[in-house]
VEXDREN-2710 file (C-alpha; in Angstrom, 1 decimal):
% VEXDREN-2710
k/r/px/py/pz
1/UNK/0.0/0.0/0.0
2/UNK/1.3/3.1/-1.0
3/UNK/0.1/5.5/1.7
4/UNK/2.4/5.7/4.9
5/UNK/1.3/3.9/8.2
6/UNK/0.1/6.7/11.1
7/UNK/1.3/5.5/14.5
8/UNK/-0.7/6.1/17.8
9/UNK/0.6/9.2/19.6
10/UNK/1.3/6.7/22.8
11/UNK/3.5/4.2/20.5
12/UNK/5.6/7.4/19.3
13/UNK/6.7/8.6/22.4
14/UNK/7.3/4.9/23.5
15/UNK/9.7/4.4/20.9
16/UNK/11.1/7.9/20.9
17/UNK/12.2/7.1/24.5
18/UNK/14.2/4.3/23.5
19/UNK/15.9/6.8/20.5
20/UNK/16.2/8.9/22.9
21/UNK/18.1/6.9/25.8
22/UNK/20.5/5.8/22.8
23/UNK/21.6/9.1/21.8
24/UNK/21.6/10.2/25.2
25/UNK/24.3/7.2/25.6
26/UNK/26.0/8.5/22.8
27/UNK/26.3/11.7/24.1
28/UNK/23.8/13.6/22.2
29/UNK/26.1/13.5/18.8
30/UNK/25.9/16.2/16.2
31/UNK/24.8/15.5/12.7
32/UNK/25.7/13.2/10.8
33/UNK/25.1/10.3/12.9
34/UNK/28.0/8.2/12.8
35/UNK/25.8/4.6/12.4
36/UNK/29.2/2.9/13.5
37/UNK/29.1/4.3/16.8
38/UNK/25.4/3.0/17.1
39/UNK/25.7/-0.5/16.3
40/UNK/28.8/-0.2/18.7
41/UNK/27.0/0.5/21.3
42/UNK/24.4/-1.6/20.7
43/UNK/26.4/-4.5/20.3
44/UNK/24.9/-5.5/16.7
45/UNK/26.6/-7.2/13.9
46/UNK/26.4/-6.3/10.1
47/UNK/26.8/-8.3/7.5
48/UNK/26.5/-7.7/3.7
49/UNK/24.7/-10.6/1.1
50/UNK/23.7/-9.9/-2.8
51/UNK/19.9/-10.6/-3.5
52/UNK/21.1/-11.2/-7.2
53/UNK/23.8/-13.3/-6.5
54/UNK/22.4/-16.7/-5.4
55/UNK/25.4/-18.6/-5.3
56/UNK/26.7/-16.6/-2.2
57/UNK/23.8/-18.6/-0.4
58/UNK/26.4/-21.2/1.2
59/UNK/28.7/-18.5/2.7
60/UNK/25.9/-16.2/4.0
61/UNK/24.8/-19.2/5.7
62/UNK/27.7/-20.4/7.4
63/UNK/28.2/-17.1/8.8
64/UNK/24.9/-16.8/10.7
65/UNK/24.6/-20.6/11.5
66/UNK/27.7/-19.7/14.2
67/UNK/25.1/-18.5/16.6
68/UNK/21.4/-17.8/15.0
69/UNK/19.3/-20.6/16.2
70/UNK/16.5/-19.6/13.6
71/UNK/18.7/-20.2/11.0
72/UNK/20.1/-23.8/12.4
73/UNK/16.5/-24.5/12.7
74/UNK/15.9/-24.0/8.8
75/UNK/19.2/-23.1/7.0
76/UNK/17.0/-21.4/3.8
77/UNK/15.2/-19.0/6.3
78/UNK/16.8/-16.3/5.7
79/UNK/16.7/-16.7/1.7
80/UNK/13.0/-17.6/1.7
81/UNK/12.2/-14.7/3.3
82/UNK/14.3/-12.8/1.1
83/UNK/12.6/-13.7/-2.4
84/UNK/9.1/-14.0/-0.7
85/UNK/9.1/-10.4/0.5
86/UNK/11.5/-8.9/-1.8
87/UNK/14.0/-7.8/1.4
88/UNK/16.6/-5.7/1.0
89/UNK/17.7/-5.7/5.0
90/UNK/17.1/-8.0/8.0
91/UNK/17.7/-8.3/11.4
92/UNK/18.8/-11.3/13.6
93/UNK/17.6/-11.1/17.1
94/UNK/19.2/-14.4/18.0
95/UNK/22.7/-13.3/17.8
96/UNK/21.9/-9.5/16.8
97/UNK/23.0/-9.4/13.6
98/UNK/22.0/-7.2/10.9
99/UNK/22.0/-8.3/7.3
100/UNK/22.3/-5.8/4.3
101/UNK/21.4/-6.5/0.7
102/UNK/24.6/-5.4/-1.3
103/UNK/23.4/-5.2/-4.6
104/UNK/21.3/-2.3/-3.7
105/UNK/22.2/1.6/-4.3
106/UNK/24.6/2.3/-1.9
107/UNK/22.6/5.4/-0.8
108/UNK/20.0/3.3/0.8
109/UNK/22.3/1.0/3.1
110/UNK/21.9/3.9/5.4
111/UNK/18.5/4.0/6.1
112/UNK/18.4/0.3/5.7
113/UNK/20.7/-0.3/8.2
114/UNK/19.0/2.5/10.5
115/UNK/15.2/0.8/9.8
116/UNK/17.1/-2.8/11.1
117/UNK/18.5/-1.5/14.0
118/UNK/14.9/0.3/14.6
119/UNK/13.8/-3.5/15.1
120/UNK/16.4/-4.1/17.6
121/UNK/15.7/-1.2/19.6
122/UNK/11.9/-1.7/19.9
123/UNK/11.4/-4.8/22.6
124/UNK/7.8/-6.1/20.9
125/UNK/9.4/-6.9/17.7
126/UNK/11.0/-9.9/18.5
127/UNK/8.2/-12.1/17.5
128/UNK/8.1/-10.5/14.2
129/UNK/11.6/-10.7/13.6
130/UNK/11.4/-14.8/14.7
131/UNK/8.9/-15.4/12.1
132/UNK/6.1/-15.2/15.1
133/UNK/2.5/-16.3/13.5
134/UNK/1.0/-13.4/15.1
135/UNK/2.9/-11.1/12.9
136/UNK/3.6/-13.2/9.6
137/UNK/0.3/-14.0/9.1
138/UNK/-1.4/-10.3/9.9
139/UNK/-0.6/-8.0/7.1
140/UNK/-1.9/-5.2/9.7
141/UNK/0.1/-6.0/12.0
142/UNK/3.2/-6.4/9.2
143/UNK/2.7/-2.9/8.3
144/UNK/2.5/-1.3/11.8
145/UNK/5.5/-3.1/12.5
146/UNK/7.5/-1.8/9.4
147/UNK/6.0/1.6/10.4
148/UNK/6.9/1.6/13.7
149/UNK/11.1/0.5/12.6
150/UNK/10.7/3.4/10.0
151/UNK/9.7/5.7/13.1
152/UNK/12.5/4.6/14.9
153/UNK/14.9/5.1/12.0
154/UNK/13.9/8.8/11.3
155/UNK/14.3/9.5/15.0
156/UNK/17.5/8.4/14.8
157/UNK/18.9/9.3/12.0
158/UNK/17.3/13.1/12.0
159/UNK/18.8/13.0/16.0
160/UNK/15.3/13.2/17.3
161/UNK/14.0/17.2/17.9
162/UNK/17.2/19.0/16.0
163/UNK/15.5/18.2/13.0
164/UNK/12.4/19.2/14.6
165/UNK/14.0/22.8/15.6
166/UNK/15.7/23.4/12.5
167/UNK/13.5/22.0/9.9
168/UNK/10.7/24.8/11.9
169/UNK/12.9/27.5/10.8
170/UNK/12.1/26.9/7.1
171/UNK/8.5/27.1/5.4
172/UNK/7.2/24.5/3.9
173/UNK/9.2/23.7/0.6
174/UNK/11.1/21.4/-1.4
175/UNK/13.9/24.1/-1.8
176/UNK/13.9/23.7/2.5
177/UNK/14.6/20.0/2.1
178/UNK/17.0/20.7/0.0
179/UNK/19.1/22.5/2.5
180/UNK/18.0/20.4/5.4
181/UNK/19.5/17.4/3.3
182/UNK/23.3/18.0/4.0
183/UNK/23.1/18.7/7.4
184/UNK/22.1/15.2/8.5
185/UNK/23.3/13.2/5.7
186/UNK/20.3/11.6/4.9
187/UNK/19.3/11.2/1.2
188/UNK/16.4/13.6/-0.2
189/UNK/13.8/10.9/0.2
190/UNK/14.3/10.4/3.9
191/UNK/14.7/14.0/4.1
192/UNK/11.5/14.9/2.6
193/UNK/9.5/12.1/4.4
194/UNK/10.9/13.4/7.7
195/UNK/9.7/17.3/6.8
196/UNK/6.4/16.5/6.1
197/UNK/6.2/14.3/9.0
198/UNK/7.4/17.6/11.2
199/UNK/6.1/20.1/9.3
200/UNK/2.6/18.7/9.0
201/UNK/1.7/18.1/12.7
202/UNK/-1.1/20.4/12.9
203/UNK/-1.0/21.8/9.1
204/UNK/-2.6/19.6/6.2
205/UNK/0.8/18.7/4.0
206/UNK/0.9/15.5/1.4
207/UNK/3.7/14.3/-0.1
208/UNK/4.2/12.0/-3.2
209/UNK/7.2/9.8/-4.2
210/UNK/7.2/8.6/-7.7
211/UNK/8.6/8.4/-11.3
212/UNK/7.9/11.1/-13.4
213/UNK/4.4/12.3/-13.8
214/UNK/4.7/13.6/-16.9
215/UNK/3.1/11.1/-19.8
216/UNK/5.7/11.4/-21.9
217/UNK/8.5/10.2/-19.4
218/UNK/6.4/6.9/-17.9
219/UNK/7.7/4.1/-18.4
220/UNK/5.9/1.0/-20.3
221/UNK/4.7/-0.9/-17.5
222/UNK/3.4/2.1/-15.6
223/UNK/0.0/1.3/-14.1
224/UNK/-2.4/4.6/-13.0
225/UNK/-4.4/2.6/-10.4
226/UNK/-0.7/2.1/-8.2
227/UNK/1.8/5.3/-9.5
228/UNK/3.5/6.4/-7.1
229/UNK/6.0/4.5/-4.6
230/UNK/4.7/6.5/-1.6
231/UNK/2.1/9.2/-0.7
232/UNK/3.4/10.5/2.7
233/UNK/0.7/12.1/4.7
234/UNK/1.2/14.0/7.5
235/UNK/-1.0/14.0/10.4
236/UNK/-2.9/16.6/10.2
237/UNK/-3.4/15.4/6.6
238/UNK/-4.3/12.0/7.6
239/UNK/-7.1/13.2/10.0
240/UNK/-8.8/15.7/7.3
241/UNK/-8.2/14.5/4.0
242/UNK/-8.3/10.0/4.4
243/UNK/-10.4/10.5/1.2
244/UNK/-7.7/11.5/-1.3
245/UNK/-5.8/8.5/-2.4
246/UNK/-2.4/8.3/-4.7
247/UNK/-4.4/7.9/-8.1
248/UNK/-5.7/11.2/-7.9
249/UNK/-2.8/13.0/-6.4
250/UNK/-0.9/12.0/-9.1
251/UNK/-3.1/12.7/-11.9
252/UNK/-3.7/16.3/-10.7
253/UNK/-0.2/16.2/-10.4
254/UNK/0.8/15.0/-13.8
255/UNK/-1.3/18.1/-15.5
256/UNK/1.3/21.2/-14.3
257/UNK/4.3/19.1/-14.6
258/UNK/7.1/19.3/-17.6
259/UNK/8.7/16.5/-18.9
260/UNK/12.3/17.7/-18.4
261/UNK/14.3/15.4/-17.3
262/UNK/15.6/16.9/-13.8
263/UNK/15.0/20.2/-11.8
264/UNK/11.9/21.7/-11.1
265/UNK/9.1/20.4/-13.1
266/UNK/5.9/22.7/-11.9
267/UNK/3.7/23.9/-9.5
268/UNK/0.1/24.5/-9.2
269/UNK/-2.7/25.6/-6.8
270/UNK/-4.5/22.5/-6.7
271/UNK/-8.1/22.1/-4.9
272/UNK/-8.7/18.7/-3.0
273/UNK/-12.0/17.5/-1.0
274/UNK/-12.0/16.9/2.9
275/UNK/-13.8/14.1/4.8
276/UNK/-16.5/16.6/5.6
277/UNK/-16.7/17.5/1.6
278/UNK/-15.4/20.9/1.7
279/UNK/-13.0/21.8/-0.4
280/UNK/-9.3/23.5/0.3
281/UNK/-6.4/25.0/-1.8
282/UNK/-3.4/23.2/-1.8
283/UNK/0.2/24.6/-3.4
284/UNK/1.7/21.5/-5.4
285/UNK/5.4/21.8/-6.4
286/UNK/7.5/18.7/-8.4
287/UNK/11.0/18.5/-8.2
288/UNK/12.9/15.6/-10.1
289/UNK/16.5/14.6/-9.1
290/UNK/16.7/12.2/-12.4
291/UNK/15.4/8.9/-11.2
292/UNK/12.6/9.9/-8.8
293/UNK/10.3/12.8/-8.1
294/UNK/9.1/14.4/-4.9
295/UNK/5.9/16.4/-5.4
296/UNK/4.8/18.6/-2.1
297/UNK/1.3/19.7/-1.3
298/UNK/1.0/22.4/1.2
299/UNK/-2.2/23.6/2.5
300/UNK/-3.1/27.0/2.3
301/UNK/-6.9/27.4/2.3
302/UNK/-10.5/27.2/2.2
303/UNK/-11.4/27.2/-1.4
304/UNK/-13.7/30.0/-2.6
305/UNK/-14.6/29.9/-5.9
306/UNK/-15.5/33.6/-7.8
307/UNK/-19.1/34.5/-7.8
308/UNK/-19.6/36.3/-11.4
309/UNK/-22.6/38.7/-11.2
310/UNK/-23.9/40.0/-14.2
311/UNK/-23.9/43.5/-15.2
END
């Protein structure tokens, strides 16, 4: 499903105080994070194996059958799970090891590694992470799981409220995530979906991960009823607007947006319904980075539309 998980309040702040006990151990580190240094103190193992290289199945193996008891249980665990749910990262509770698919971009091994050690952090997740019933067999309870390591990640990686602070000192923008980027060393994706998650606490903001919207860059296989990777609502979002779903973000997207291959590709005032049927004004902007586009939508008001009178 394409539109991001909302956690309770309650489970926030119970896993932001286990983020927060680990920096605080770490002695409250500037940005970057240094995820060394975490898996340090954490005691946690990584290890690197190639999705697309299924001959390296023996040696992967015989590292983790050292001390994994899962995996001595049923030595193709690891690689059944793997093609079954298209994995790129794992983590091993039994001898807390965290496993990293190589063959992906190297850009993502960060937030991979940060959404694995998410898992470790967060007590309840054991279960899931041992192939426990209750979890394997609930796709609910798979997603609020993921969601909840994803949480935990950005916490971590965005070092908890200095993001918060200095992501507040910007508007709403894809130019602002643009300079927030750097200063955390997080890629733009994580970047974004962190903003809107700060920005949009109380303020309606949707955001939309994708290929390019423009009909004349989609590739052959692109199917309208699932187009995007992710539509990232934020809260406030979430509570007004549950009615607007990723086809038609994207098609009202697709209509201001230029099919140049990188930069800024648009922007619009767009109009979208509430839950109540009232409709609002939204600022869309598109930005393209080459192989995916982020498209922000920003509330800015009630929608009015002009009464002509006749003269």
């Amino acid at each position: 499903m394409a539109r991001n998980y909302i956690l309770r309040r309650k489970t926030q702040q119970e896993i932001d105080e286990r983020v927060e006990r680990v920096l605080a151990r770490l002695g409250n580190p500037e940005p970057p994070l240094d995820l060394r240094v975490v898996r340090d103190l954490l005691s946690l193992d990584l290890t690197y194996f190639r999705n697309d290289d299924p001959s390296l199945a023996d040696e992967v193996i015989s590292r983790m059958r050292m001390a994994s008891k899962q995996i001595i249980r049923r030595p193709m665990l690891f690689f059944e799970a793997v093609a079954k749910f298209d994995l790129r990262a794992l983590y091993l509770p039994d001898n807390k090891r965290i496993l990293l698919d190589q063959s992906q971009p190297e850009l993502k091994h960060r937030w991979h590694e940060a959404h694995e050690i998410g898992h470790s952090i967060i007590p309840w997740h054991e279960g899931a992470m041992l192939g426990d019933d209750r979890f394997t067999l609930n796709q609910n309870c798979h997603d609020q799981v993921e969601a909840e390591a994803n949480f935990a990640a950005g916490r971590l990686l965005f070092l908890r409220d200095r993001f918060t602070a200095e992501a507040r000192d910007h508007a709403p923008s894809i130019e602002a995530v643009r300079a927030l980027k750097p200063v955390f060393g997080n890629t733009y994706t994580t970047t974004f979906w962190r903003s809107i998650e700060t920005w949009g606490v109380s303020l309606p903001i949707v955001g939309m991960i994708s290929d390019h919207p423009h009909p004349a860059r989609r590739s052959a296989d692109f199917d309208l009823a699932t187009p995007c990777e992710h539509l990232v609502r934020s809260p406030a979002f979430a509570a007004g607007f549950s009615g607007v779903g990723e086809a038609e973000v994207f098609e009202l997207v697709s209509g201001y947006c230029q099919p140049r291959r990188a930069g800024p590709l648009g922007e619009a005032e767009i109009v979208l319904t509430d839950d109540n049927g009232d409709a609002h004004v939204f600022r869309f902007e598109s930005f393209s980075n080459s192989y995916q586009t982020l498209t922000l939508g920003v509330y800015q008001r009630p929608y009015a539309p002009l009464v002509r009178f006749g003269t």
